[in-house]
N, C-alpha and C positions, 0 to 999 in steps of 0.2 A: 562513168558519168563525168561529162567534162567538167575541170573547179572553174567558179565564178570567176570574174575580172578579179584582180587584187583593187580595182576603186569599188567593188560592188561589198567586199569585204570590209576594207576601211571604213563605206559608209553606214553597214550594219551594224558596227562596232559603236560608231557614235552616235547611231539612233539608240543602243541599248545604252551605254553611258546617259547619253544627257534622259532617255526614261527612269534611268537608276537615281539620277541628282533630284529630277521632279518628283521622283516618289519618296527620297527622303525629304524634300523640302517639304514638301507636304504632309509629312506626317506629322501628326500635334501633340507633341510630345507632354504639355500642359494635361490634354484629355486621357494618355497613356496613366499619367500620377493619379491624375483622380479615381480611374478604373481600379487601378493595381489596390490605392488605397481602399477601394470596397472591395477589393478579392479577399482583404481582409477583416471585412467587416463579421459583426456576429449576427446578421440579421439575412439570411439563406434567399430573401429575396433581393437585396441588394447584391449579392455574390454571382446570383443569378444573370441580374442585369451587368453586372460589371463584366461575364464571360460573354453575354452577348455581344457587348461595346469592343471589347477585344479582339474578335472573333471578325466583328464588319470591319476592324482595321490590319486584317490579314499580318501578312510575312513578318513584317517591323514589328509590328506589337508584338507578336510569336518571340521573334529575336530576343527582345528586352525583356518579356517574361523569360526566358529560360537563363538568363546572366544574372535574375535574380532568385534563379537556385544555389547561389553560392555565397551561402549564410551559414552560419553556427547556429539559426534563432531555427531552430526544428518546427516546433506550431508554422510558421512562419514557411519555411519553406513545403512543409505538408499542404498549405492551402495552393501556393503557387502552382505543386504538382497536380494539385485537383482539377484547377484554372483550366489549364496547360490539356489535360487528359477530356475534359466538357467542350475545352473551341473545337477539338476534333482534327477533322480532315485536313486544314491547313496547317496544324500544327505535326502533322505527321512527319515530312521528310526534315522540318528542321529537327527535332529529335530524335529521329535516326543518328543525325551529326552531332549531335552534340553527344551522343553514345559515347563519340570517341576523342569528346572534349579531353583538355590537358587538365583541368581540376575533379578532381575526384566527386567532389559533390556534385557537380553539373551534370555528370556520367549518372552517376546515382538517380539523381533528380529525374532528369528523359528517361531511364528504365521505370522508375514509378511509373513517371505519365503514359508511358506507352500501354504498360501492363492495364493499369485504369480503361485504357481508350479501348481496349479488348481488338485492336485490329489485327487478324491472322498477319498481316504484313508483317507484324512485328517481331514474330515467332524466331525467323532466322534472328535477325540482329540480334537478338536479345541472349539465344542460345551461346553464340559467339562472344558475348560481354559475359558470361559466364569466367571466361577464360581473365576476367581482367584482375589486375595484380592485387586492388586495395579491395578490401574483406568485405567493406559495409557497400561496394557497387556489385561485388560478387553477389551479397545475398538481397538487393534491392532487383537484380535481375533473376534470381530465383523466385522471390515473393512476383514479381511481374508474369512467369510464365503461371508460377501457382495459381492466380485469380484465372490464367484464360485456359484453365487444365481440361476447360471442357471441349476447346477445341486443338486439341493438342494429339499428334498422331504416338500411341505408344512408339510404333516402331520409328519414327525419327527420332524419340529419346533413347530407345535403345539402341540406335548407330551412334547417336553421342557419346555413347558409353564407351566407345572406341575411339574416340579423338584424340589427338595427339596431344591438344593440352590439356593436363589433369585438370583445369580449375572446370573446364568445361564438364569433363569426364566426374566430377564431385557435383558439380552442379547436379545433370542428370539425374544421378540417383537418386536427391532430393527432391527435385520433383515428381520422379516416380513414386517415391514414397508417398507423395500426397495422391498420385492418379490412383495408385495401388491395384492396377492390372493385373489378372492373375498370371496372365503370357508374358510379362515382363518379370519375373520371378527367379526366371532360370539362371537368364542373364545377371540378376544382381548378386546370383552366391557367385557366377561365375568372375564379376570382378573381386568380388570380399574374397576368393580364394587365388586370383590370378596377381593383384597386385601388394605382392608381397612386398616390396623394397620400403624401408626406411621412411624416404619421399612421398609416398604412397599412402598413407596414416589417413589422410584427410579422405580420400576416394574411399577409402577403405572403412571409413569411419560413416561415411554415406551412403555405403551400401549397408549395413549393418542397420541405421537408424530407419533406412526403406524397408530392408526385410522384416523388422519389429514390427512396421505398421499392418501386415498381412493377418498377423498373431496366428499364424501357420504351425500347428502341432510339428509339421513336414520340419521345421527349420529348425529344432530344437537341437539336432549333431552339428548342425553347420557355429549353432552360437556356441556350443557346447564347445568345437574347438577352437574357436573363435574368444576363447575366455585367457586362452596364450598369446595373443597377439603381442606383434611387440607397444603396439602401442596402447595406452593409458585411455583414451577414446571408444577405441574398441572395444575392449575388457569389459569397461564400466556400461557402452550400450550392450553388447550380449550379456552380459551380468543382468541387468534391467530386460530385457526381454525375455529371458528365461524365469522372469518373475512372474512376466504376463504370462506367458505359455503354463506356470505353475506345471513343468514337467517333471515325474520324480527320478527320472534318467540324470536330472541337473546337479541333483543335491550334492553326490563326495562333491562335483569338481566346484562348483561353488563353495562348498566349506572348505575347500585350499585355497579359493582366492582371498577368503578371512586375513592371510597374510599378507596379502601384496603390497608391496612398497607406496601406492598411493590409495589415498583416503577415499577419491572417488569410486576405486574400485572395489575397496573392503566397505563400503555405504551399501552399493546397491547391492550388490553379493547379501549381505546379512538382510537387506529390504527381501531380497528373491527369494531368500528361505522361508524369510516371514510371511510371504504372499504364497508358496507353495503350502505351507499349514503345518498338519498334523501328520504326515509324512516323512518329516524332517525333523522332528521330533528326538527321534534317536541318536539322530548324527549329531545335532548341538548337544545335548544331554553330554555325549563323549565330550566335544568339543571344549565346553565348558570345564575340562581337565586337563587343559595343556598349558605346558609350560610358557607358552607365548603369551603373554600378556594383550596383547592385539587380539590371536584370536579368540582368547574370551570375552575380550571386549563384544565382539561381533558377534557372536552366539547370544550375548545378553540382549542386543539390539535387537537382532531375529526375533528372539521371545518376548519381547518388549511388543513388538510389533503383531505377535503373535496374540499373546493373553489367553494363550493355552492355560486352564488350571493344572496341568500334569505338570506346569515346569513352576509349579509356585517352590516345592521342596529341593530341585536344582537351585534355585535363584536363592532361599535364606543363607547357605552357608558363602553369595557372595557378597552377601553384606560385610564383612567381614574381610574385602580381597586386598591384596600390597598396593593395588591400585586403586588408584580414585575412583579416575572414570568407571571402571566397573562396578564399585561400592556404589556410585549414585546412580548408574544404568541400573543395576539389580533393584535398588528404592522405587528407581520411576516403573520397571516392568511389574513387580507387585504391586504398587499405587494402582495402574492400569488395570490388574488383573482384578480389582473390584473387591465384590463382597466374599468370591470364590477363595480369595487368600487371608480374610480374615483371621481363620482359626490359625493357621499358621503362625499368622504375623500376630497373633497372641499368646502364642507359645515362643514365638521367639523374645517376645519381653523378657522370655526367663532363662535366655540362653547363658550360656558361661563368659562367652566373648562381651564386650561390652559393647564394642561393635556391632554384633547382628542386633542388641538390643537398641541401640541408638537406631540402625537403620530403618529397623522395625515399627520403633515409634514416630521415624519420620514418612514410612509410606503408611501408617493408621491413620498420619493428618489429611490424607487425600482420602481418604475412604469414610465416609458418614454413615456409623451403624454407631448407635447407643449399646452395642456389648462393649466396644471397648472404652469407656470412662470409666469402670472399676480398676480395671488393668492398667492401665494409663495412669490412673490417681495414686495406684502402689508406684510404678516407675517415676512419679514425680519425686520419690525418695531414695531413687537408688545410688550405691555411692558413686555411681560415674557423672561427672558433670554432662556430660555430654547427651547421654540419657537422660538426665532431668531437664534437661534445655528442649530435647526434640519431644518428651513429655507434654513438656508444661504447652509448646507449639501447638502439636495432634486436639490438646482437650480448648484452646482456643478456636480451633477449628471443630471443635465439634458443637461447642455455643451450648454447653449443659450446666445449668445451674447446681448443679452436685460436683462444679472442678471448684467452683469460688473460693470457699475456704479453706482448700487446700493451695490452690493459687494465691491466695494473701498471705500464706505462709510463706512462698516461694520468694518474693518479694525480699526477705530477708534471707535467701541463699547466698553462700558463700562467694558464689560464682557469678560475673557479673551477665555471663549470657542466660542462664537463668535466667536471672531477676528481670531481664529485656525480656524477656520472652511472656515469662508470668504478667507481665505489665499490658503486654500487649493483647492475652487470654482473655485477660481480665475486661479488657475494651469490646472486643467481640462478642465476650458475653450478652455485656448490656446489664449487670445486674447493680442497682444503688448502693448496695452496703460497700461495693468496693472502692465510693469515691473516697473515703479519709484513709485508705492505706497507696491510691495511687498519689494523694496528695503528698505523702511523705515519701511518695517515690520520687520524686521530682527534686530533691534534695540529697537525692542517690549524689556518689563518688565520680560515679560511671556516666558519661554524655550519652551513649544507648540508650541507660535504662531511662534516664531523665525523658530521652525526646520521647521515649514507648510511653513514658506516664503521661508527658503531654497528648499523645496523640490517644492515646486510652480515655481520659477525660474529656474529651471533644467528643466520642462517641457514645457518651453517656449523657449525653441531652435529653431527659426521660422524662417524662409526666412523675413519675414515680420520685424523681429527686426534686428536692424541695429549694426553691428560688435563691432561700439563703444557701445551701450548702454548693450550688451553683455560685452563688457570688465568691463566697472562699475560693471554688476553686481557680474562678478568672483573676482574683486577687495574686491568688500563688502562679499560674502564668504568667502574669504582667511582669513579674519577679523573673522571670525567665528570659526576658526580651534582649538580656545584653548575654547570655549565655554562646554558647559556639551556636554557626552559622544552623547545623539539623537541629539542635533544640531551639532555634528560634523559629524556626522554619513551620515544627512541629504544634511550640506556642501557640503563634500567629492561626494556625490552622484553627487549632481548637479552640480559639477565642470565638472564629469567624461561626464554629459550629453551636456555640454554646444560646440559649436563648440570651434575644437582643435585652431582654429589662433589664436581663443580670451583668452587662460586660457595659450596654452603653454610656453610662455615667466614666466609663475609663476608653474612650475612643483617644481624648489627648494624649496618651501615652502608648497608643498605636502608630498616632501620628506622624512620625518621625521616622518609624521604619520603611515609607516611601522612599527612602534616601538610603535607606542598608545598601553595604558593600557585595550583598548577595542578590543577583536577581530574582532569583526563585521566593526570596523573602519577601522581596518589594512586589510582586505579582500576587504571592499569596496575601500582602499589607490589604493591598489593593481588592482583592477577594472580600477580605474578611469587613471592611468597612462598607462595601456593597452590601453586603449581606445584614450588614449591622443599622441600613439606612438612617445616620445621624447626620445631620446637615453640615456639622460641623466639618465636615471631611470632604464637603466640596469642594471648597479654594483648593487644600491640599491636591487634592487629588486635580483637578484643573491646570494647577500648575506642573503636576509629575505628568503631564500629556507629553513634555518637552523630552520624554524620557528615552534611551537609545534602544533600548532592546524591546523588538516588536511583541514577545510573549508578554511583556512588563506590560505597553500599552494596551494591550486585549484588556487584561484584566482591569486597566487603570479606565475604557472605554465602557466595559461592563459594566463596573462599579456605578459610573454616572448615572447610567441608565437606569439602575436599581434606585437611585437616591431620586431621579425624577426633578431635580430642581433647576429652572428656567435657565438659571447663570449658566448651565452648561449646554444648552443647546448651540449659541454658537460656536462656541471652541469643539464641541462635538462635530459638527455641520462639517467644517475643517479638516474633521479626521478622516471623511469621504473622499478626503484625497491624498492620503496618507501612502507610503511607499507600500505598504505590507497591503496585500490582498485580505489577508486574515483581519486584520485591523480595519481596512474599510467595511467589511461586513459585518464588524462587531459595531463600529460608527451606524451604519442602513438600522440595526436588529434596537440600539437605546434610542435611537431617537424616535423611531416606531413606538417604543414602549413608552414614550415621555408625549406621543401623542404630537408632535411637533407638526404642524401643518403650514408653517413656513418654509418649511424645510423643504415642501415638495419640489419645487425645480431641483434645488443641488440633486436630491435622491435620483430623480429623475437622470439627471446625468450619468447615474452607474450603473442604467440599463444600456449602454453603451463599454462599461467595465470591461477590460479583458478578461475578468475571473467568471466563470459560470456561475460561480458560488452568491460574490456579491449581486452578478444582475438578477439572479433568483429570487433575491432577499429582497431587492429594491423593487421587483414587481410586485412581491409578496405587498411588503409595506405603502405602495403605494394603493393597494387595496382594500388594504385596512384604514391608513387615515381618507379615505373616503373623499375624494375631490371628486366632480362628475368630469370637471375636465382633464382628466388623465386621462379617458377612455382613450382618445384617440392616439396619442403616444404609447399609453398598453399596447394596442392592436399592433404598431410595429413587430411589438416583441412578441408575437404569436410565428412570428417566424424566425426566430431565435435559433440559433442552431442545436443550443442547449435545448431537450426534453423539458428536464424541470422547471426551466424558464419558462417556455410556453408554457407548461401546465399551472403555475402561477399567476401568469399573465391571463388563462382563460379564466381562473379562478376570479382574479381582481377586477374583471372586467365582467364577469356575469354580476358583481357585487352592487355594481353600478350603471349599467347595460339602459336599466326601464329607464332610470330619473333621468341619463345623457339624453337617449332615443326623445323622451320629452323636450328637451329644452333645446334640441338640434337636430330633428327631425328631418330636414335637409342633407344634412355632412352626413347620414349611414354610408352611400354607398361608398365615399370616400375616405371609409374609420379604417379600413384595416388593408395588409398588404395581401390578404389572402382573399379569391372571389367570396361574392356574397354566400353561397350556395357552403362553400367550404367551411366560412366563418361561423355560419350558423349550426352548423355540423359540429362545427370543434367546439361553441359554446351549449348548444341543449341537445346536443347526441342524436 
């Protein structure tokens, strides 16, 4: 073919040039911000129109969305790759290129979009970016072929399995994992056995996690020697797959992997016994006698997971063991083992070691059978502290009025975890007579037993106990207020818990703990005077809105709202715009409850919130204080991207649907962002 003139060349060059300068000049870049800015909006029909608007201004707009895939702000770039994945077909060969952008995110990003957009085109690229170096574009192009697994050729993934770059060749078997073709099967023991080297770990470690998804009796030798690998990966998925399989070919070599130098691997090993059952039985029974401290550990775990009743009488004598961990794995697997290990765990009360009796009495505390509060009420006396501490625990947990009076004995044990514990019994109870011995708990030596007396008396807020003996004990609290930071903490608590006639007359001397050096104290201050609604606590608390830490203001927001009094509506209204999401939603939920119908524009504003949480709450509330004119600002939020939003929002808007329809009978067809036909659907089904 003969080449054109070199003037026919030049002048094609600056027809495409000066077409290139007109199509940036023209592009409006003003309309690009505004679109972008609704790609991020929360209302699914603006998102909508903004891919449209994007979409009718092709290549450029293309371009500029995908440079702003290169954020830290993740929500943020998840919507971009949505954008990007909905304009379609013209967004297609720019990210292809940008696959092979220089930042890592951007790479990432176009694998998203592409996998979204579902275009076969995309399959090769993306296979290929398998191979790329940074981790999170590796598995962003995995997850991409993943979604389009239904058009994906087995056999082109298993020629990848052959590729010369491993990221590619790891890729692969992950995604076969997810297609999980039976023909593809051969192939994937054949890479787990072929690439042996060092380097190899990760491929190797992906065929492993494919072959587990089959859950193939057939694979059970290939995990079985696959339990020597050298890598740490591997071990722990064939370990974990041979759990699924629950094959009992598995058991010895699983119970050698009990050893293995890491922790992943000795996890799922003792989980794959436990999931193989009663089988396996045997072999931890031995296990549990070795010198290894490890692998009794993991034999305890197994049976832990197990709650076999054959292994209750292996597990008392290791209550008892040199190791901890074992001593509290054995407590938690009879805990587990229920009502089947009772008789046990009530003979071992009376064991010789003090040990299996302390253990004993702490897995009784998880177990709720009324046999054991006789036995338990002997062990409250026995001479091991330790045993009487996990005693006095077990009969707090079992909430029997026949521990009381031996529990207020306890109270004057030697031993100061005792006495915490009895104090604490004694609250879970629930029973009156014990308020004038935790009263002089509270003057305990020990800051434990102090806070256990205070928090034992807040739970004793009882019809049965009499107003005055209640006032004493807010009296003896109040006493507490300048104690260490957990008994004030604990104070404060129980003040908040106690009825309001007996504690209100002493809120001024609550007052000031707004300002403790503890946060948790000024949060719970801030609790308890809510609770106590005395008006007197409104300024206070008005003014601690200034306060730095966001759990502080929840509580300092709640309290308002509980107290209901006008002064704080506007400083509340304020807190709608408060840094903390948590904080604005507890702002939306008191002023709701204070009825505040001023308030409705601000609220109104946080149906726009970036939290789902807040615009949930603010559709809620705007439903409840009842304006007819919200209807049509609701309807927006029927297209919410948040569920519960919209579900709120239909909610709010059927509330008030008939009175608007009356008095705007015109503006229906234009209430809401959804067709008529739809709206009407979403509001009466």
């Amino acid at each position: 073919m003969p080449q054109p003139p070199p003037k026919i060349i030049v002048l094609v060059i600056l027809a495409f040039l000066l077409d290139s300068q007109q199509a940036i000049a023209s592009f409006d870049a003003a309309r690009f911000h505004v679109l972008l800015t609704q790609v991020h909006s929360v209302f699914l029909d603006e998102r909508e129109a903004a891919v449209v608007g994007l979409r009718a201004m092709g290549k450029p707009a293309v371009e500029r969305l995908i440079k702003e895939l290169d954020t830290e702000n993740v929500p943020a770039r998840q919507r971009v790759v949505r954008a990007l994945a909905d304009i379609g077909g013209v967004a297609f060969a720019p990210l292809v290129r940008a696959m092979a952008h220089q930042e890592a995110t951007i790479r990432g990003g176009a694998a998203q979009a592409l996998g979204w957009m579902q275009d076969v085109r995309a399959i090769e690229p993306l296979i290929q970016r398998m191979g790329d170096k940074d981790e999170n574009v590796f598995w962003h192009s995995v997850g991409a072929l993943v979604r389009m697994k239904e058009k994906l050729s087995p056999e082109r993934l298993m020629k990848a399995l052959n590729d010369k770059n491993p990221g590619v060749r790891r890729g692969a078997t992950f995604v076969l994992g997810h297609v999980a073709d039976a023909r593809t099967m051969s192939a994937l023991i054949r890479v787990l056995n072929r690439a042996t080297s060092v380097s190899e770990w990760k491929v190797r470690h992906g065929a492993a996690w494919a072959l587990r998804q089959f859950k193939d009796v057939n694979t059970a030798p290939i995990f079985i020697k696959a339990l020597n690998d050298e890598s740490v990966d591997v071990r722990a998925q064939a370990a974990a797959a041979l759990g699924d399989l629950k094959d009992v070919r598995a058991i010895e070599p699983l119970a050698q992997r009990l050893d293995d130098a890491y922790w992943q691997v000795r996890q799922h090993a003792a989980w794959a016994l436990g999931a193989i059952g009663e089988p396996a039985l045997p072999t931890l029974q031995r296990t549990l006698q070795s010198p290894n401290a490890t692998v009794r550990f993991g034999a305890v775990v197994a049976l832990r997971d197990m709650r076999h009743p054959s292994a209750v009488e292996w597990l008392i004598p290791k209550l008892a063991d040199e190791d901890e961990r074992i001593r509290v794995g054995a407590m938690e697997a009879l805990s587990l083992t229920g009502a089947a290990a009772v008789d046990a765990l009530l003979k071992a009360l009376t064991d010789a070691k003090a040990q299996v009796r302390a253990g004993a009495a702490w897995a009784l505390s998880r177990i709720q059978d009324r046999r054991t509060v006789e036995p338990l009420l002997r062990a409250l006396t026995d001479e091991n502290a330790e045993v009487r501490a996990a005693a006095a625990k077990a009969l707090g947990e079992q909430r029997d009025a026949r521990a009381v009076d031996a529990l207020v004995q306890s109270l004057s044990d030697a031993d100061a975890e005792v006495r915490a514990h009895a104090a604490r019994a004694l609250g879970a109870i629930h029973e009156a007579k014990a308020v004038e011995p935790l009263l002089r708990a509270l003057r305990d030596t020990d800051a434990a037993v102090r806070a256990y007396a205070a928090w034992a008396l807040g739970q004793l807020n009882d019809s049965r106990v009499e107003d005055s003996r209640l006032a004493g004990a807010a009296e003896a609290l109040l006493r507490l207020l300048s104690d260490s930071a957990a008994v004030r903490l604990e104070a404060v608590r129980a003040l908040g818990l106690l009825r309001a006639a007996t504690v209100r007359e002493r809120v001024p001397a609550l007052i000031p703990l707004l300002q403790d050096a503890n946060g948790d104290v000024r949060a719970e201050t801030a609790w308890a005077l809510g609770h106590l609604k005395d008006v007197r606590a409104v300024e206070p608390l008005m003014q601690a809105l200034r306060e730095r830490d966001a759990t502080v203001r929840i509580s300092i927001v709640w309290a308002l709202g509980q107290l209901g009094d006008e002064r704080a509506a506007e400083p509340l209204a304020k807190m709608l715009s408060d840094e903390s999401a948590d904080v604005r939603a507890a702002a939306v939920e008191s002023l709701t409850k204070m009825k505040y119908r001023r308030g409705v524009e601000q609220i109104t504003g946080r149906l726009r919130d970036d939290s789902a949480d807040v615009r949930a709450k603010a559709a809620k509330a705007l439903g409840i204080l009842g304006r007819i004119d919200i209807v049509p600002v609701l309807s927006h939020s029927l297209c919410d991207v948040d569920a519960q939003v919209r579900q709120n929002a239909a909610i709010a808007i059927g509330s008030q649907l008939v009175n608007w329809l009356r008095a705007y009978p015109k503006s229906a067809a234009q209430a809401s962002c959804l067709p008529a036909d739809r709206m009407s659907a979403l509001l009466f089904g």
